[in-house]
VMD Tcl script that draws the C-alpha trace (Angstrom):
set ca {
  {86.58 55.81 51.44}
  {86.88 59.74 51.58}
  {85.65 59.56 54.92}
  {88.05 57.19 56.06}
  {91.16 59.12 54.57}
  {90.44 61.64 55.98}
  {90.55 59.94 59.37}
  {93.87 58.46 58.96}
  {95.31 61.92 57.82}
  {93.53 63.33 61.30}
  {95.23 60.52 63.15}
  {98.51 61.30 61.63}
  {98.37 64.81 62.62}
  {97.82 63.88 66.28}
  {100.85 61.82 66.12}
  {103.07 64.11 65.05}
  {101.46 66.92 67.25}
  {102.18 64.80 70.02}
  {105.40 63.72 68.91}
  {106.45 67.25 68.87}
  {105.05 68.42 72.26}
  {107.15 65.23 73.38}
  {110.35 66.61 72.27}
  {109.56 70.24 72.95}
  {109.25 68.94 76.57}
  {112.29 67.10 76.58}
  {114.45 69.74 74.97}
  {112.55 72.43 77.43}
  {113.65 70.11 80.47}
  {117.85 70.80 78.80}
  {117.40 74.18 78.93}
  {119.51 76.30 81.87}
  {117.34 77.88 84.55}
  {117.97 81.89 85.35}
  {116.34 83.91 88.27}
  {114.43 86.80 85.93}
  {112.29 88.52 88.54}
  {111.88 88.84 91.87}
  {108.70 90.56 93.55}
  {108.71 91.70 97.08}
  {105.21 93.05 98.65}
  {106.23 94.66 102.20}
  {105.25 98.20 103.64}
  {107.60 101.02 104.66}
  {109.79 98.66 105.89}
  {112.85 96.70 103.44}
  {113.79 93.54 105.85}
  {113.68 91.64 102.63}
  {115.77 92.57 99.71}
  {116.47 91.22 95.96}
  {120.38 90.37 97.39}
  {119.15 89.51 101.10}
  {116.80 86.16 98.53}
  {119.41 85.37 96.23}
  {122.56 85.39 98.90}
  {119.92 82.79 101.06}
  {119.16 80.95 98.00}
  {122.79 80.77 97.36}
  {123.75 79.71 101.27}
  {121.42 76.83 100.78}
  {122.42 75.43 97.51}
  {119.32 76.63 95.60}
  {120.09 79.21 93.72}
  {118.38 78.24 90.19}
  {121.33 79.91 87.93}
  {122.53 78.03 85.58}
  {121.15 74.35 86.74}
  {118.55 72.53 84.19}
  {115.24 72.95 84.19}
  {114.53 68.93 85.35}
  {117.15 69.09 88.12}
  {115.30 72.53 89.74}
  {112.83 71.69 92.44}
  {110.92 75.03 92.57}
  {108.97 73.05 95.77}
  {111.74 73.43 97.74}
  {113.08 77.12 96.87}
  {109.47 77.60 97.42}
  {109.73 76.19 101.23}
  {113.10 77.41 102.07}
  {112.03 80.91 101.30}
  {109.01 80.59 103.12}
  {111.34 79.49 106.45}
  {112.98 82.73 106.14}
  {112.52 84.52 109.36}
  {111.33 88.05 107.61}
  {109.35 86.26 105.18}
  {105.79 85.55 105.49}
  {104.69 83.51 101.95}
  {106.59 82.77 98.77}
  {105.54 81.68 95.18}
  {107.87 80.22 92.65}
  {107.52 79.35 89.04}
  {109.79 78.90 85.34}
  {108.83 79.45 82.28}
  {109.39 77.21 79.08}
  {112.70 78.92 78.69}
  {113.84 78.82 81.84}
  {113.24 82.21 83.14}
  {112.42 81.61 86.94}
  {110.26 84.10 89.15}
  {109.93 84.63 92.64}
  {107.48 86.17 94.54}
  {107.21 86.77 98.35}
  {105.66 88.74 100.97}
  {107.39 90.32 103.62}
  {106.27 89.58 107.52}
  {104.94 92.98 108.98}
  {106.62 94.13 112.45}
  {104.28 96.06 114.44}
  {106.61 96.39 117.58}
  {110.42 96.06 118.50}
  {111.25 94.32 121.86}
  {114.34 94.70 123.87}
  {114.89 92.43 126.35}
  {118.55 92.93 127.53}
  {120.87 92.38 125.05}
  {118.25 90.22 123.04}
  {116.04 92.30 120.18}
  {113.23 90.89 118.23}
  {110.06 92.13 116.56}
  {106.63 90.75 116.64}
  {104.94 90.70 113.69}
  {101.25 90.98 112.80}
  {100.37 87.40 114.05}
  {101.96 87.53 116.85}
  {105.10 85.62 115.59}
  {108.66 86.45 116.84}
  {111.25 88.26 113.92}
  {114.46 88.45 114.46}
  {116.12 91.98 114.11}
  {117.67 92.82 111.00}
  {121.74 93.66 110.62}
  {120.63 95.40 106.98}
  {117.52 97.58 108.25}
  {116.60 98.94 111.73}
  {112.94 99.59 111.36}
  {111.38 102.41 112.94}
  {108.81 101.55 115.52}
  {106.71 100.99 118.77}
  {109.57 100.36 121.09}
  {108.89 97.83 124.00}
  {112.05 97.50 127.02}
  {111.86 96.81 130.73}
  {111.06 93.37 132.81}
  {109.79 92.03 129.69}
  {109.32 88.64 131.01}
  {107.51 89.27 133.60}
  {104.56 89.93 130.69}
  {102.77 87.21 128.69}
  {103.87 87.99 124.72}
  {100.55 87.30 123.98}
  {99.24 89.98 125.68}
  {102.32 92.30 124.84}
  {101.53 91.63 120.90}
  {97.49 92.40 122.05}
  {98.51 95.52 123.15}
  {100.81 97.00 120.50}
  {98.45 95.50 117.87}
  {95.62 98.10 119.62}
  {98.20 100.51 119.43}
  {99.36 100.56 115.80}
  {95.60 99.64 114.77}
  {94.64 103.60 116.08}
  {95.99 106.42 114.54}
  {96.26 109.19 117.32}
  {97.85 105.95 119.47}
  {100.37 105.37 117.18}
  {101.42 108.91 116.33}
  {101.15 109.36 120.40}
  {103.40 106.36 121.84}
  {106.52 105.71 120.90}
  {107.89 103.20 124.20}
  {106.76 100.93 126.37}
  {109.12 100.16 129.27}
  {108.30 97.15 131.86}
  {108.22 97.88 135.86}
  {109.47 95.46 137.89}
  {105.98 95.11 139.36}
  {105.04 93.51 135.70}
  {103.32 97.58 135.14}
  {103.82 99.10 132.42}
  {105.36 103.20 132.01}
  {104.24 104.47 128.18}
  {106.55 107.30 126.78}
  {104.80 109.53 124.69}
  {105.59 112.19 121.64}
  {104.84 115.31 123.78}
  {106.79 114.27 126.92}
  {104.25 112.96 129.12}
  {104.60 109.66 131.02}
  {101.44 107.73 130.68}
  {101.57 105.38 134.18}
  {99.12 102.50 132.51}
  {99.24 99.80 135.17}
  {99.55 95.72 133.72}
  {97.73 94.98 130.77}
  {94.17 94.75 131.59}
  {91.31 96.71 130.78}
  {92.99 97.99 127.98}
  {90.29 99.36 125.61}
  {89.00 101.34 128.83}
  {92.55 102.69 129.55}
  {93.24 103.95 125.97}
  {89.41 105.08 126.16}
  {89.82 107.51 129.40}
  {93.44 109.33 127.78}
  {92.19 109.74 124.33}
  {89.11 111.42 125.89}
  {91.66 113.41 128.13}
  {93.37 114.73 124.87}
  {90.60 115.80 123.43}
  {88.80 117.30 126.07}
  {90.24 117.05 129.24}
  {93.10 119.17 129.20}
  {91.10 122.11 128.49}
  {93.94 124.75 129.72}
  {96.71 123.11 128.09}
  {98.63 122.33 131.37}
  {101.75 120.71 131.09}
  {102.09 117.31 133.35}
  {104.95 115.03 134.12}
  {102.89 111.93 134.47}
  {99.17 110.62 133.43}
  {97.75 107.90 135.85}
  {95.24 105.56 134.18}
  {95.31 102.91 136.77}
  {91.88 104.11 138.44}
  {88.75 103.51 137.31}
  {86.89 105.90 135.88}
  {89.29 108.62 136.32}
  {92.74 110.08 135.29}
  {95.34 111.20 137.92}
  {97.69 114.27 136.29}
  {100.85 114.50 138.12}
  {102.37 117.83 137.89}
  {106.07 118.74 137.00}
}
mol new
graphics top color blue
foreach p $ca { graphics top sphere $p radius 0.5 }
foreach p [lrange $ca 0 end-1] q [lrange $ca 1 end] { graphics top cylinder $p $q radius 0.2 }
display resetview
């Protein structure tokens, strides 16, 4: 009989538990949302700011603020802010209370194209990012006949490029010949003539070598000619 008491006095309990996890859920579902915290992970460079989410979350009718917790779908902030052109990834979740949190990672430019009057980045995959009318980042530089080069290989290149140090310290533009070859500016002055994008590794091989060896009296030169193989042309001043 004990035994049995103390079964209906367990089963009780569960009711009411449940009961009251019910109604906690329904009241928690009345309660107004409000955007708490926003986390940004991005390098140097601040494409993507706390005002730059909530004005887009805003344009689109999906700004959380003050709208209940049962008519917020977190999905879709989560896949608008994904779409954004300078974001790469976003994560959103509320609380019990309400308290919404967003979390997104910023796409990485690696190089800044000018074609004409049109500017875009590419960004560590490869993918096109529009400029920015907040933040001009400061970068590899790439101008010229720019469609006369595959993007692919233009994103190949300035990935090798930012990827090694004394490269990226040492070029600063790319511009595009007409004859789809490309003319590398460089932070001391000197022209670097490197031809169309093939044999790159051995190109950037053959004037790394020449910086660290080759130039041995510190002679200044207008232009360095990797087009040849095994061998660099210096064109005086």
């Amino acid at each position: 009989m004990k035994g049995m008491f103390n079964l209906i006095r367990f089963g009780i309990a569960i009711s009411v538990l449940g009961f009251m996890i019910y109604f906690a859920g329904i009241n928690n579902k009345e309660n107004y949302c409000k955007l708490t915290e926003i986390t940004i992970e991005m390098d140097e460079n601040a494409f993507v700011t706390n005002d730059v989410i909530n004005d887009y979350l805003l344009d689109n009718n999906l700004h959380p603020d003050s709208i209940k917790m049962n008519d917020v779908s977190f999905k879709n902030i989560e896949s608008l802010l994904s779409n954004h052109p300078s974001i790469k990834s976003a994560n959103v979740y509320c609380d019990m209370h309400g308290k919404v949190y967003v979390s997104v990672v910023q796409k990485k430019p690696i190089v800044r194209v000018q074609n004409g009057k049109e500017g875009y980045y590419l960004d560590e995959d490869g993918l096109r990012m529009p400029l920015s009318n907040e933040y001009t980042a400061r970068m590899l530089l790439v101008t010229g006949e720019v469609n006369l080069v595959n993007e692919n290989d233009l994103y190949y290149l300035s990935d090798v490029i930012i990827k090694d140090e004394f490269l990226k310290k040492q070029i600063v533009q790319i511009d595009i010949k007409k004859d789809s070859e490309l003319l590398m500016l460089t932070q001391i002055g000197e022209q670097v003539e490197f031809g169309q994008i093939k044999e790159v590794g051995e190109k950037f091989k053959k004037l790394k070598l020449y910086y660290e060896k080759g130039n041995s009296q510190n002679q200044e030169y207008k232009a360095l000619n990797l087009k040849y193989k095994n061998q660099i042309v210096c064109i005086k001043k």
